[in-house]
N, C-alpha and C positions, 0 to 999 in steps of 0.2 A: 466693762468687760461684757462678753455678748455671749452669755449662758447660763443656763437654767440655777435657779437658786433655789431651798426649801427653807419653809417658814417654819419654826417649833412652837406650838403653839405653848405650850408647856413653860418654856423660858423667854419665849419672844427673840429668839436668836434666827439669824438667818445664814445658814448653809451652801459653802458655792459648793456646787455640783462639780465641778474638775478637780477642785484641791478636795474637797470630803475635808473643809474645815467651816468654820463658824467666823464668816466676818463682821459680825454687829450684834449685839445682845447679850443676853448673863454670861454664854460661852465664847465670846470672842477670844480667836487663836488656838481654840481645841481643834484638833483633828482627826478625822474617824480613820482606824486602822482598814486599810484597802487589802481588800479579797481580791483575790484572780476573780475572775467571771470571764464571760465570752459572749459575744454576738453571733448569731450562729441562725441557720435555718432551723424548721420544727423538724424537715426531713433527715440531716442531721445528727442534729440530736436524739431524735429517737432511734438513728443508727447505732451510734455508739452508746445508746442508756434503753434500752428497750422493754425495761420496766418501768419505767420513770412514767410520774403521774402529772398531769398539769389541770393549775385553776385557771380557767379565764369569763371572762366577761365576756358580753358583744362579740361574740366569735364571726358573725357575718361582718362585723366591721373592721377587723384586722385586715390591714393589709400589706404584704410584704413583697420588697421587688428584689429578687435573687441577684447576689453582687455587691460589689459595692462601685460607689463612683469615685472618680477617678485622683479628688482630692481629699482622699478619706483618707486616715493613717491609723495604724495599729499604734499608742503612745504607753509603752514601757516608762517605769519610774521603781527605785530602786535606790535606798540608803540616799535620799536627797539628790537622785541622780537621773534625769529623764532623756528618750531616743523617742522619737518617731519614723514610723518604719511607712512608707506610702503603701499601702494593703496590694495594689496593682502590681508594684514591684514583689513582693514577699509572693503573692500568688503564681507569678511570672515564675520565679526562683522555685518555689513552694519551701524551700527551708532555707534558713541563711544561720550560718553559726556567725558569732559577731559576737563582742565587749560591750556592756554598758557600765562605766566605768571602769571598775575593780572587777567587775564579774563576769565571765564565758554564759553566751546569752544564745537558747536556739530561740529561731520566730517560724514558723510553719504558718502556714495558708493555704488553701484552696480557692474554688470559687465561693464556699459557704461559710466560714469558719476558719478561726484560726487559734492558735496555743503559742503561749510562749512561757521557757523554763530554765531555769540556770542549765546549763550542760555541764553539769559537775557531778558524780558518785562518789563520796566521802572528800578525800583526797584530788581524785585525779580529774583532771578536765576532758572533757568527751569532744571530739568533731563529729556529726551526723553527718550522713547520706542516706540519700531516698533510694532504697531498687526496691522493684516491686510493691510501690505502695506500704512500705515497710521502712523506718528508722533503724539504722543501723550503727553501733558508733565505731569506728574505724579502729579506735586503740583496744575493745577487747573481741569485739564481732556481735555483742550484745544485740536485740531485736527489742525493741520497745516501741508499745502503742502511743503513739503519737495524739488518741484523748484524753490521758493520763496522766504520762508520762514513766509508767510501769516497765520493768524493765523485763518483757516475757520467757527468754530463753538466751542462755549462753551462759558465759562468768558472771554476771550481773544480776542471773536473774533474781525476782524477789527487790530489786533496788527499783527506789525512785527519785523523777528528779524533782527541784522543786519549781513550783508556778511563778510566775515572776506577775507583779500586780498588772493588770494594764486595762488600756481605755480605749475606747473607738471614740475618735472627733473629725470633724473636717480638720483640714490642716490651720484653718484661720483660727479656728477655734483652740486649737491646740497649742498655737503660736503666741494667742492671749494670753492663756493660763500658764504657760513654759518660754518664756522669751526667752531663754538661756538653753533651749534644749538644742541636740544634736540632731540633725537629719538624717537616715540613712542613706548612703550614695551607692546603687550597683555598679 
């Protein structure tokens, strides 16, 4: 398989990087519990977190190209359940409500960054729409920030949704590690 591995030096186990499990060494078949995170520009980010503090190294040697290309995918996973969303499409769209399995799933994108969260508030399942730069869900009129998922003004406010785990890969790469997964189709 054609991606990055880490070595523990501690147990001598070695980690694939797309499953966040242990394939060889004292831990083999453990698997680390998967945070949301996001790929995202620094312009971004500091949009939407504007106290937020960062460490880096090498800062003249970063270097980032705005976008993504064109066989990249946002890959959702979920209760043993994985989608690949192609980032192009979802940016296109900028939100798509969509199923990953069992669950009511929104995917947002821009050209910088993307989220994706169950669209569910306790009980009820939400359908989004974008006006004005603004998340909206259709069944109460709720206004929710879309780097959150917070639910700012309406019946809802004070609700949030939750993050759904996911991954940025080229699609080959994501096709190694998920040979059973779903594609998305616009």
């Amino acid at each position: 398989m054609n991606a990055m591995t880490w070595w523990d030096h501690e147990t001598r186990s070695i980690w694939s990087q797309p499953w966040g499990r242990a394939i060889q060494g004292e831990f083999k078949g453990v698997e680390l519990f998967l945070l949301p995170s996001q790929l995202t520009t620094w312009g971004s980010w500091r949009a939407e977190h504007p106290d937020t503090l960062v460490m880096m190294n090498d800062v003249n040697k970063l270097r980032w190209r705005p976008g993504f290309d064109t066989d990249f995918v946002i890959g959702l996973i979920l209760d043993q359940k994985s989608k690949a969303y192609y980032y192009e499409d979802v940016a296109a769209e900028v939100l798509i409500n969509d199923w990953l399995g069992p669950f009511p799933v929104l995917v947002w994108a821009d050209n910088n960054n993307f989220h994706a969260y169950v669209r569910q508030a306790g009980d009820q399942i939400l359908t989004f729409r974008v006006e004005a730069d603004r998340l909206i869900d259709e069944e109460t009129g709720s206004i929710w920030q879309v780097s959150n998922g917070l639910a700012t003004d309406g019946p809802l406010q004070g609700q949030s949704l939750q993050a759904v785990p996911s991954s940025s890969a080229y699609d080959w790469a994501w096709r190694d590690f998920y040979p059973d997964t779903a594609f998305y189709s616009p």
